[in-house]
MIBABA-688420 format. One line per field, with one value per residue: residue number from 1; residue in three letters; x, z, y of N, C-alpha, C in turn. Coordinates in steps of 0.1 Angstrom, whole numbers. Layout:
// residues N
resi [NUM, ...]
resn [ALA, ...]
n_px [X, ...]
n_pz [Z, ...]
n_py [Y, ...]
ca_px [X, ...]
ca_pz [Z, ...]
ca_py [Y, ...]
c_px [X, ...]
c_pz [Z, ...]
c_py [Y, ...]
***
This chain:
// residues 180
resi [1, 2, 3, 4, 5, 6, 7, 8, 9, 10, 11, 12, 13, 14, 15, 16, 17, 18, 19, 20, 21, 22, 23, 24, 25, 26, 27, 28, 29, 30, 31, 32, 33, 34, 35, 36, 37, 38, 39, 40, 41, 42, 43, 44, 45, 46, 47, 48, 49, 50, 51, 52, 53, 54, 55, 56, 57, 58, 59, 60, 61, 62, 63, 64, 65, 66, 67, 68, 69, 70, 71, 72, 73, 74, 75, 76, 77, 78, 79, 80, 81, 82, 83, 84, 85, 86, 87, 88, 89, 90, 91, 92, 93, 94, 95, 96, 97, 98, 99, 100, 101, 102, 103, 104, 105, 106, 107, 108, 109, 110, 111, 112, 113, 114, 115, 116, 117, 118, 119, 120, 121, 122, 123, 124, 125, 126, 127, 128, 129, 130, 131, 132, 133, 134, 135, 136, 137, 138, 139, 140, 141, 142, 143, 144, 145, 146, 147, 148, 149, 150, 151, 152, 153, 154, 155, 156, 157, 158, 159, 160, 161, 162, 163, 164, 165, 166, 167, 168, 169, 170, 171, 172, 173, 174, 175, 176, 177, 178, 179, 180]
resn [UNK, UNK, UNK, UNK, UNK, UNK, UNK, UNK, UNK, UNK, UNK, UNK, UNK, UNK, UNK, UNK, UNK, UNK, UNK, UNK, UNK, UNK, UNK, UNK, UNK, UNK, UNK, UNK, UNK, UNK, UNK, UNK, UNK, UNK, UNK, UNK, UNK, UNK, UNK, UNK, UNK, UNK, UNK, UNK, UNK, UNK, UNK, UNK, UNK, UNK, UNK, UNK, UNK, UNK, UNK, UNK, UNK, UNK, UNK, UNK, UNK, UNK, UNK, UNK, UNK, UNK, UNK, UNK, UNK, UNK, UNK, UNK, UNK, UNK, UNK, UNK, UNK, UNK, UNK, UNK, UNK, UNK, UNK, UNK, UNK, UNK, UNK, UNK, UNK, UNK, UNK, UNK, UNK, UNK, UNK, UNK, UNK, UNK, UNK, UNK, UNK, UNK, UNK, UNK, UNK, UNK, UNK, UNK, UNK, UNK, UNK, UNK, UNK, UNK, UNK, UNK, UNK, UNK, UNK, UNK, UNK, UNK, UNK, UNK, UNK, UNK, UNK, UNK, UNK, UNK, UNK, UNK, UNK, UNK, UNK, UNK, UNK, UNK, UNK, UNK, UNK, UNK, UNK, UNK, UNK, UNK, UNK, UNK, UNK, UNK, UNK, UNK, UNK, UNK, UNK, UNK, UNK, UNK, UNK, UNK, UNK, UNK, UNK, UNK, UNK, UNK, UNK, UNK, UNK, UNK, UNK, UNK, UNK, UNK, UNK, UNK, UNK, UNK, UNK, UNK]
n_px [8, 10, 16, -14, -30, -57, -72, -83, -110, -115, -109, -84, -42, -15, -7, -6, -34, -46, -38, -53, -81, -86, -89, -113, -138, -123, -117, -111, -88, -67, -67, -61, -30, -22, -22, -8, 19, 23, 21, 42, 65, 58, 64, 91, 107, 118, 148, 153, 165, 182, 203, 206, 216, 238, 253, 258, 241, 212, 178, 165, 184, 203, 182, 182, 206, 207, 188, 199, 222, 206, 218, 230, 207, 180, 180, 151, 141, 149, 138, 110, 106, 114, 95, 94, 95, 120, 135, 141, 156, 174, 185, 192, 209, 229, 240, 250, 270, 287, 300, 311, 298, 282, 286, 275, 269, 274, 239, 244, 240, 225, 240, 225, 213, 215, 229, 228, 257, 265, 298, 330, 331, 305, 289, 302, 293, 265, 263, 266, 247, 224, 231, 229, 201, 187, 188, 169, 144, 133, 109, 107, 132, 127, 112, 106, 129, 114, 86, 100, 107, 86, 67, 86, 82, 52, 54, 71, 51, 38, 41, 51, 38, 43, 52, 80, 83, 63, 75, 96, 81, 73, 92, 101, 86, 59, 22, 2, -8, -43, -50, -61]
n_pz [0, -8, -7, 0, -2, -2, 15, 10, 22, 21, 41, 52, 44, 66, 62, 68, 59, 74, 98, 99, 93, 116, 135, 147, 138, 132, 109, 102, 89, 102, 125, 110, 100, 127, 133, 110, 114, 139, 130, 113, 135, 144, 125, 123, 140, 148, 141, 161, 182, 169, 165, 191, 199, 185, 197, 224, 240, 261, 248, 266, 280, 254, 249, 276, 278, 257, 270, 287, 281, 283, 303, 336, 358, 382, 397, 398, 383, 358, 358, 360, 334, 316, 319, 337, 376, 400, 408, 378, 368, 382, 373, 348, 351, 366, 350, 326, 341, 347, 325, 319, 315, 326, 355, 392, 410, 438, 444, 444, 476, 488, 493, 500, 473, 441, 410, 380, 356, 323, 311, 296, 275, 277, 264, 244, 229, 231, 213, 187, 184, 186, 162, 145, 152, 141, 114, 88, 83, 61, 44, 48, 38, 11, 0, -22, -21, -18, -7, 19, 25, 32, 48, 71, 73, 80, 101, 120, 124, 137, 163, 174, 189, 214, 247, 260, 286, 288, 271, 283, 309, 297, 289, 317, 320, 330, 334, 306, 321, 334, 319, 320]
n_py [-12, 21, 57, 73, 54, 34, 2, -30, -31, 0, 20, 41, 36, 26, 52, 94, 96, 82, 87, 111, 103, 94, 115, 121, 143, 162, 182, 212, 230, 236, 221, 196, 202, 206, 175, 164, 173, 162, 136, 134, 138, 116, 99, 94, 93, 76, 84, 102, 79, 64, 86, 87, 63, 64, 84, 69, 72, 73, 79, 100, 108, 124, 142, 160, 165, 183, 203, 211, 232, 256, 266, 261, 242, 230, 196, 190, 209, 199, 171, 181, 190, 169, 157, 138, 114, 125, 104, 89, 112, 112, 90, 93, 114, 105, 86, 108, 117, 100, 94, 118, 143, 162, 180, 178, 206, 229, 250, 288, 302, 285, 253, 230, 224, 214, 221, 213, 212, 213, 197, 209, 186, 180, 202, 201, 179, 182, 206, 192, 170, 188, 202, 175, 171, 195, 190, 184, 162, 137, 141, 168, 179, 170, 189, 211, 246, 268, 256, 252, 272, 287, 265, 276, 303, 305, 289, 302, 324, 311, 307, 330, 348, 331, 341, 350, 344, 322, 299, 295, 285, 262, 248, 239, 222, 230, 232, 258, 289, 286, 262, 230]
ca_px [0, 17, 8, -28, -35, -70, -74, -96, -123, -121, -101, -68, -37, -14, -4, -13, -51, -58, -39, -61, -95, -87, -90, -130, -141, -112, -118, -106, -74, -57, -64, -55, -20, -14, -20, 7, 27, 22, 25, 57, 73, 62, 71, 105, 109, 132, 162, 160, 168, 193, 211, 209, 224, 251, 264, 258, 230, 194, 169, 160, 203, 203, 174, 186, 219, 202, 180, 211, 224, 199, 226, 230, 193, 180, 174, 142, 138, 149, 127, 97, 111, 114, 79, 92, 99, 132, 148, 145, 162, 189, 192, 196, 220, 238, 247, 255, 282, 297, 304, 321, 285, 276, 285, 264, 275, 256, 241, 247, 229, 213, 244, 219, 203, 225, 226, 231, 262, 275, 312, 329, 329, 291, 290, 307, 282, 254, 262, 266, 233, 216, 232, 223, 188, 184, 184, 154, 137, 138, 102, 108, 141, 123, 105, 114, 137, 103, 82, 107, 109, 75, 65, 93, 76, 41, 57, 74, 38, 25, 46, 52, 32, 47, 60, 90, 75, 53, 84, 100, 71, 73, 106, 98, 74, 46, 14, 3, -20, -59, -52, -65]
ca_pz [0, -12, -3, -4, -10, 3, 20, 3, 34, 23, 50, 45, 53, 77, 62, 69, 57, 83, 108, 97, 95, 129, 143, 144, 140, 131, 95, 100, 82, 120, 133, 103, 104, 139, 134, 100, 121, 151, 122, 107, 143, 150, 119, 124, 164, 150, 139, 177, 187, 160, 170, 207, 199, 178, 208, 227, 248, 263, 242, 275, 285, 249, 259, 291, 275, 250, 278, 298, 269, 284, 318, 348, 363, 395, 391, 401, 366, 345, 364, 354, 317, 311, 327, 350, 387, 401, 409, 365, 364, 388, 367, 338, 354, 371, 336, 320, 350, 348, 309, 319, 301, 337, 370, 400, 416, 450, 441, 454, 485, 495, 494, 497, 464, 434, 403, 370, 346, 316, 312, 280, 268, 276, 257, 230, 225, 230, 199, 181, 188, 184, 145, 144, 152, 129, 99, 89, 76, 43, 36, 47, 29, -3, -1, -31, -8, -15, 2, 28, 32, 32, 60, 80, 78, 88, 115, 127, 125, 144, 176, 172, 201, 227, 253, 270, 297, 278, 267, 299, 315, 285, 290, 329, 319, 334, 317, 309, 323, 324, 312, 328]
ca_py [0, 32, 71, 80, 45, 24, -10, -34, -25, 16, 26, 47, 26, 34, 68, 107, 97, 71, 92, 127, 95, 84, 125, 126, 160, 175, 186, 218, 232, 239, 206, 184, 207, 199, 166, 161, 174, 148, 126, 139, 134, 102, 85, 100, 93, 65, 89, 104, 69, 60, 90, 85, 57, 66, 90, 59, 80, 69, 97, 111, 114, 132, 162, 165, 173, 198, 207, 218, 241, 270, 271, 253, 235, 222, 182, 193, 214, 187, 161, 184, 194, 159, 145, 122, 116, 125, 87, 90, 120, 105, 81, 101, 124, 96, 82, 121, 122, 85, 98, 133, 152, 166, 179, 184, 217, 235, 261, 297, 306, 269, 246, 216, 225, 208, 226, 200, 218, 211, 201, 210, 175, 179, 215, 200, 171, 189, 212, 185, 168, 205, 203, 164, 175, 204, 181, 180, 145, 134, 148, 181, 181, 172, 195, 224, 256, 277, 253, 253, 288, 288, 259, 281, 315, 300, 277, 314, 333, 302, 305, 342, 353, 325, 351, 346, 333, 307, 293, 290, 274, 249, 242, 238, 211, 240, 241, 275, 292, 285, 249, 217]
c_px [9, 12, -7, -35, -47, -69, -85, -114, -125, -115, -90, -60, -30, -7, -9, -29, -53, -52, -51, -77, -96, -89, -107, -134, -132, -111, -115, -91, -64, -54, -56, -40, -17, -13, -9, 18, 32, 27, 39, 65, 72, 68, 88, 111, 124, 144, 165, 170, 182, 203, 214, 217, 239, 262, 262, 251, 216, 189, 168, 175, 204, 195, 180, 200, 218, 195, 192, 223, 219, 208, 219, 211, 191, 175, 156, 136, 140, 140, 114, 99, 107, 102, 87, 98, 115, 142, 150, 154, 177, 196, 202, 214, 236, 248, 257, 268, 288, 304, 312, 312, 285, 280, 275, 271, 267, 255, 240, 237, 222, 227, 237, 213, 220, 223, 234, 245, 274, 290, 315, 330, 310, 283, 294, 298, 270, 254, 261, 253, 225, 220, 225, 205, 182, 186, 174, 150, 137, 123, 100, 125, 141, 118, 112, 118, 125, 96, 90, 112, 92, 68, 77, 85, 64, 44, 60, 64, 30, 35, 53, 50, 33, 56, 73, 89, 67, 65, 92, 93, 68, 80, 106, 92, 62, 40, 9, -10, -36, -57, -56, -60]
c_pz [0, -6, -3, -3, 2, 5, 12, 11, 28, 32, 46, 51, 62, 79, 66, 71, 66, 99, 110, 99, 111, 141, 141, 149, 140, 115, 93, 94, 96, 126, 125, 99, 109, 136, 121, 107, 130, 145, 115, 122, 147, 143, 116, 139, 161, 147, 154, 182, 181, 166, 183, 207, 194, 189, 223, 243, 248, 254, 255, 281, 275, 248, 267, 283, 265, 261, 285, 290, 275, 299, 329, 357, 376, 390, 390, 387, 357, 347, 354, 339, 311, 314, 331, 360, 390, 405, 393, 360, 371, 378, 356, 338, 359, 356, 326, 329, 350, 331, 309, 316, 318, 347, 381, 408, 425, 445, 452, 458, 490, 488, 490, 484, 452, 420, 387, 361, 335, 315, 297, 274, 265, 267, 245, 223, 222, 216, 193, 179, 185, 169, 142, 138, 145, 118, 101, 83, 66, 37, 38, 35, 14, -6, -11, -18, -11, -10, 14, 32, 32, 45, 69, 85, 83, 100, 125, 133, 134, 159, 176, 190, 211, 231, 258, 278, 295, 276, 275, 306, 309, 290, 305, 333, 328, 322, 319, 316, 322, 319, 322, 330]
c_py [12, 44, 70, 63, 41, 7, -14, -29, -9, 22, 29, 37, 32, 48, 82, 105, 92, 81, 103, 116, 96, 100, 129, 138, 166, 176, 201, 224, 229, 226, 193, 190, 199, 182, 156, 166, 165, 136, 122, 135, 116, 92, 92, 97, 83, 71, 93, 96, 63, 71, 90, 75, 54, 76, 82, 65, 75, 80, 103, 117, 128, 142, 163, 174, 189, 204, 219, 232, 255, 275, 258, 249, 229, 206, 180, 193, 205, 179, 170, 185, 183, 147, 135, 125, 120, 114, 87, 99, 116, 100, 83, 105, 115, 93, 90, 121, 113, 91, 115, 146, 161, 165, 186, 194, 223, 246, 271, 303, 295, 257, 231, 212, 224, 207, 217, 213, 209, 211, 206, 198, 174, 190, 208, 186, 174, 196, 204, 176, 175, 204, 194, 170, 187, 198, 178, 165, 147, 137, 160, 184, 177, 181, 211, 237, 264, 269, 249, 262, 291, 285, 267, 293, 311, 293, 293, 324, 330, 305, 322, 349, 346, 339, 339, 331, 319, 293, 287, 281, 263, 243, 235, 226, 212, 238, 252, 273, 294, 272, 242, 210]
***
């Protein structure tokens, strides 16, 4: 079964269509977006992983390490950044610091409080990782350089108005405000 294509039953198969079928009541432009989008990462999740493994990193070792890129963090903040408890983030961290990526440092004014930092072996991975992951996939990078200056200016229009703050509390693994 190819692109676009149909199951003998009439049902899309397991491409874009059956994802966009399987969103009931979402026939709007906005929603069947978001959801080629959703689509576009998940059938792509496997390079994450390829490359996690190629810098011989769990996926959640390699965020944390981009994560850690914005300055020094409480284990706390990565814990929430990365949705999960803090024995996971230990673990994480534990692993980042047996590998040279990460020291735990006190931070200043609260000794007890132990602030995750990059070393430059972890600085210098991280960049690398941050290139890695700016290649785009191989159906965005088909895509002719005018529709790819195109999906860029709409993507920029679309997250335009995240404040600061929005962004931080993202990163925080806060949801905004007024949500459920």
């Amino acid at each position: 079964m190819g692109k676009g294509k149909y199951s003998e039953k009439g049902r899309a198969g397991p491409g874009p269509e059956s994802w966009l079928a399987g969103e009931l009541g979402r026939t709007d432009p906005g929603s069947q977006a978001w959801s080629l989008m959703h689509w576009m990462m998940v059938t792509n999740k496997h390079r994450l992983f390829a490359m996690a493994q190629e810098f011989e990193l769990a996926p959640q070792q390699m965020i944390a390490l981009r994560m850690l890129g914005s300055g020094p963090r409480k284990m706390s903040e990565l814990a929430n950044a990365l949705f999960c408890d803090n024995s996971n983030v230990t673990w994480i961290v534990d692993r980042l610091e047996e590998r040279g990526l990460v020291t735990r440092e006190a931070a200043q004014g609260d000794r007890r409080v132990k602030l995750l930092v990059l070393t430059k072996e972890g600085e210098r991975m991280r960049v690398e990782i941050t290139k890695r992951m700016a290649e785009p996939p191989p159906p965005i990078a088909a895509l002719s350089v005018k529709d790819q200056r195109d999906l860029r200016d709409i993507l920029k229009r679309a997250v335009a108005d995240i404040s600061d703050e929005e962004a931080a509390d993202a990163l925080a693994g806060k949801a905004p405000a007024g949500s459920s």
